[in-house]
Every structure is written in C-alpha cells, then in structure tokens.
N, C-alpha and C positions, 0 to 999 in steps of 0.2 A: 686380759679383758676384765671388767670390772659391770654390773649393773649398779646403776644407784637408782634408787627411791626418794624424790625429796619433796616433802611435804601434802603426802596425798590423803585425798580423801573425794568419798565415792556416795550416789544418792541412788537408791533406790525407790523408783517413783518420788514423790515428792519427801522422802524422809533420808536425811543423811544419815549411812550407814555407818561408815568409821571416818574419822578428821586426822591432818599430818599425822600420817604415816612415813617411816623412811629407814633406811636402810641401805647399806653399800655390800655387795657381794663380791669377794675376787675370783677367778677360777678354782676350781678345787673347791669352792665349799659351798657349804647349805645353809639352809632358812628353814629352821621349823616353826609353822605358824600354829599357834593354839589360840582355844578359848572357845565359851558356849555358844551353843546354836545361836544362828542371829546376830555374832557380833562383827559379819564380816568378813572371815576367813575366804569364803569361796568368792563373792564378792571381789577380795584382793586380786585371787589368782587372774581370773576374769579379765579385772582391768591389767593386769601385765599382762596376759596373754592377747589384749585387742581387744575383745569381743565387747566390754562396756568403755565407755568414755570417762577417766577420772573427769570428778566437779572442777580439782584445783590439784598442785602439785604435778613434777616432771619426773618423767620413765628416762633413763638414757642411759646410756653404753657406752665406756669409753676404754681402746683399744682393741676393737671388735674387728670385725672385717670393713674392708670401705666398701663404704656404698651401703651400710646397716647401720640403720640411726637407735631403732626402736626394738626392745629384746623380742616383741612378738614374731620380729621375722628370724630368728633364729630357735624359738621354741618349740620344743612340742607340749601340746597341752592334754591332761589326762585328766579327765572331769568323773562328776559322780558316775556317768554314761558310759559306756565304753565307745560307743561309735564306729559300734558295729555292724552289720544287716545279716537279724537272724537268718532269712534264706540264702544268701551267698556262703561257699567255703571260707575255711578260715585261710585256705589260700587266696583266694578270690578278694579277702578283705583285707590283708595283710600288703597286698598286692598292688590294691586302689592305694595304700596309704602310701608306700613305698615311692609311687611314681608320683602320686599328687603331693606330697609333700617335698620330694628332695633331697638330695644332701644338701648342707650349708658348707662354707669353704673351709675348709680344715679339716675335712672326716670324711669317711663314708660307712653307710651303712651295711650290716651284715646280708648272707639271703638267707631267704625266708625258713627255709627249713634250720637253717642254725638258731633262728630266732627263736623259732619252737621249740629245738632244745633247748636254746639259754634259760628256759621257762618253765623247764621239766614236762613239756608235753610235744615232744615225738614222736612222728607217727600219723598222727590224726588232722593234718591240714588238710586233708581231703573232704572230712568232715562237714556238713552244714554246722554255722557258729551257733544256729539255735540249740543244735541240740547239745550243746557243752552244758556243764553243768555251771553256777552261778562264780564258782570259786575256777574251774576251770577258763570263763568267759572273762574273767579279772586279768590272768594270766597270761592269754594270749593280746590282751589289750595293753600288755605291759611289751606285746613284743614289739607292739610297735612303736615304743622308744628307741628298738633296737634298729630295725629294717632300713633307715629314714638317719641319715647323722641329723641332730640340733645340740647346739654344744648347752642350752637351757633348758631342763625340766620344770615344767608348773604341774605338780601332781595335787587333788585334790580327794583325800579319802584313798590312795592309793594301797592300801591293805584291805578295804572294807571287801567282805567275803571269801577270805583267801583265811588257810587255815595256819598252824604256826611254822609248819614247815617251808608254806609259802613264804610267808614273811620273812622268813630266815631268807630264801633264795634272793626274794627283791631286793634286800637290802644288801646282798653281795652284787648284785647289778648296777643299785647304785653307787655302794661305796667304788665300783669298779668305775662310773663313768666322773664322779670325781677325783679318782687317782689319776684319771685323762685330761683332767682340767678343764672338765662338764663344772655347772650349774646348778644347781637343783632347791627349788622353793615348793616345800609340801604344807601341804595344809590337811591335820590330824588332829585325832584322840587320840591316838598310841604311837608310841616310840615307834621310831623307825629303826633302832637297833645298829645302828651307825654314829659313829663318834664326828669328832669334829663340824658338828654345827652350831650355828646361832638360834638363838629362841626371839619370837617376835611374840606376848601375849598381847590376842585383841580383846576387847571389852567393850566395843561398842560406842554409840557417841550417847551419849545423856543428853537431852534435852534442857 
C-alpha cells in the first residue's frame, strides 16, 4: 500500500495556509512534519485525516484494501486533544473508541487492558480519565492506536506532555507498527526517536 500526496494545499478562513504539498509513503515508513507555528503542520494532518477539505491537490491510496479510496478511512487520528471524556473510565473510553472506530481489514486490534500495558499504565483503567495526570492522559490516548487496527497514524504533537521515558515507550510503539507495515505522518518539534523516516519542512505560504 502506498499514500500519495499530490499537490496540496489548504486555506484557513480566507488565508492559504501551505500551497503543493506532496509526498508518497510505502508501508513501513514515516513522515515527519516540521516547522514553526502557523506554517501548517496540524492543518496538513487535518486534511489527510478528512476533517478539512484541501483547496486543491489529491489524497489517494494505492494498493489499499478495496473498497478504500481515501487514507482517512483507514486512519487514526491523534490530535492536540486527546479525545477523551474526563468523567468516563479510561475503560469506558478506550471502549467507545474500540467499537466506534473498528478494525480496517488486515489487522486487529489488541484488548484493552493489553493496551494499557503497552503504555506502561496497568491497572488503572478503572480509573475516571480526569483524574490521570497530563502525561498519563497522553498515554492512554496513545492506546488508542492500539485497541482499534488502522494501518495509517496522523499523530500531531504526539509526545507533547509525556516525559522522556514516555517517549522512549512511544516511539517503540511506533517503530513496532511500522515494522507491521503501518503508516505513520507525525507532525513535531522533537524527534520521534525512530530511524527510517522522511522529513517534510513546512514554511508556510508567503503572500
């Protein structure tokens, strides 16, 4: 399976944010997106993920599953948010995601309690998610990459509040779902701490 990117670009309110954009990914490997606030980055994710409409330029996937045109229906998407609901458990939340999202064909997802260990926090799914702590609340939103197969990760900020031991953990998560022949387009300030990827810098569009 392959995504391509070809010639995008994306307006926020009436101001174009970034112009041709593009890119080709194979299984097995990553996108790291950089560059300063504003030029775009989360923006990018967004539009692969569905949620905004590129202005111009094509999303598409080829040798995917049939019947999936578009990467966003095999993604998950990991945003500044966790998307979570503090008063539900982190079973409870893990739980909605599990069944509302899916497996996509070719995988399945873990249960939940394995997920929580993959994450280094076992144990505590019983828990309301409010009351985790900020870097704890990161963690468990990582698991739900795990609970849910999508063979594409759109992560944005996906280290933001996690300490360095966390980030060691993540990034053996992901390097493990690319040795699977996952996906994965993050958009950072810091290394993800995983080898074999491509850098995409954004810079914004000049007027």
């Amino acid at each position: 399976m392959r995504l391509l990117a070809e010639g995008l670009s994306a307006r926020r309110g009436e101001d174009l944010i970034f112009h041709d954009i593009s890119f080709v990914l194979a299984a097995g490997e990553a996108l790291v997106v950089t560059g300063p606030n504003g030029s775009g980055k989360s923006t990018l994710l967004r539009v692969l993920a569905g949620l905004l409409g590129a202005e111009s330029g094509r999303i598409h996937l080829e040798g995917g599953p049939p019947g999936f045109e578009h990467p966003h229906e095999l993604s998950h998407y990991l945003g500044h948010r966790n998307a979570m609901k503090r008063e539900l458990t982190v079973e409870e939340n893990l739980s909605f995601w599990q069944r509302f999202l899916g497996d996509s064909p070719g995988g399945a997802g873990i249960a939940l309690d394995a997920a929580a260990e993959a994450v280094g926090l076992a144990g505590i799914t019983h828990l309301p998610f409010g009351y985790l702590s900020a870097g704890q609340q990161r963690r468990m939103a990582m698991a739900k990459l795990l609970v849910a197969y999508r063979p594409i990760w759109l992560l944005d900020e996906p280290t933001a509040a996690l300490d360095a031991g966390a980030d060691r953990l993540f990034a053996g998560l992901v390097a493990t779902h690319l040795d699977r022949g996952g996906i994965v387009i993050a958009a950072t300030h810091q290394p993800l701490g995983i080898e074999r990827t491509k850098a995409l810098q954004m810079t914004g569009f000049v007027h």
